[in-house]
Steps between C-alpha positions, in 0.01 A plus 500: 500500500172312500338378169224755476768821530675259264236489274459890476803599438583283221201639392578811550812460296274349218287871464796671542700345162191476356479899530841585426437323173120686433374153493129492632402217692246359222792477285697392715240196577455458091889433512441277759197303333284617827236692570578852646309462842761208528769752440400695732450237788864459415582850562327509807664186648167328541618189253821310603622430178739222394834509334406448199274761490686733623771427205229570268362852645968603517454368139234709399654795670832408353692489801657222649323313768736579781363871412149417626653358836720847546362609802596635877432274818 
């Protein structure tokens, strides 16, 4: 898998917990201390995001980081 299918489908994985919880993505961002068009880069795989900040978006979704990475090849 290269970094940009990568990229979307984590994601991906990001909208979808964030819609099973009825989180919007402005919200979500305001959890985050981010703006919502960065959010939604996020979402859309356009930002490769570090570690670290992927910790804080499982933390504002309150799922555990390995959550955000659960995702098929």
């Amino acid at each position: 898998m290269n970094k940009e299918v990568l990229l979307i489908k984590i994601g991906d994985r990001i909208r979808e917990l964030r819609t099973e919880r009825g989180i919007s993505q402005a919200e979500l961002a305001r959890r985050c201390d981010r703006e919502r068009t960065w959010m939604g880069r996020i979402e859309l795989g356009k930002i490769n995001s570090s570690i670290y900040v992927l910790h804080i978006i499982a933390e504002a979704l309150e799922v555990p980081l390995y959550e955000l990475t659960d995702i098929e090849d």
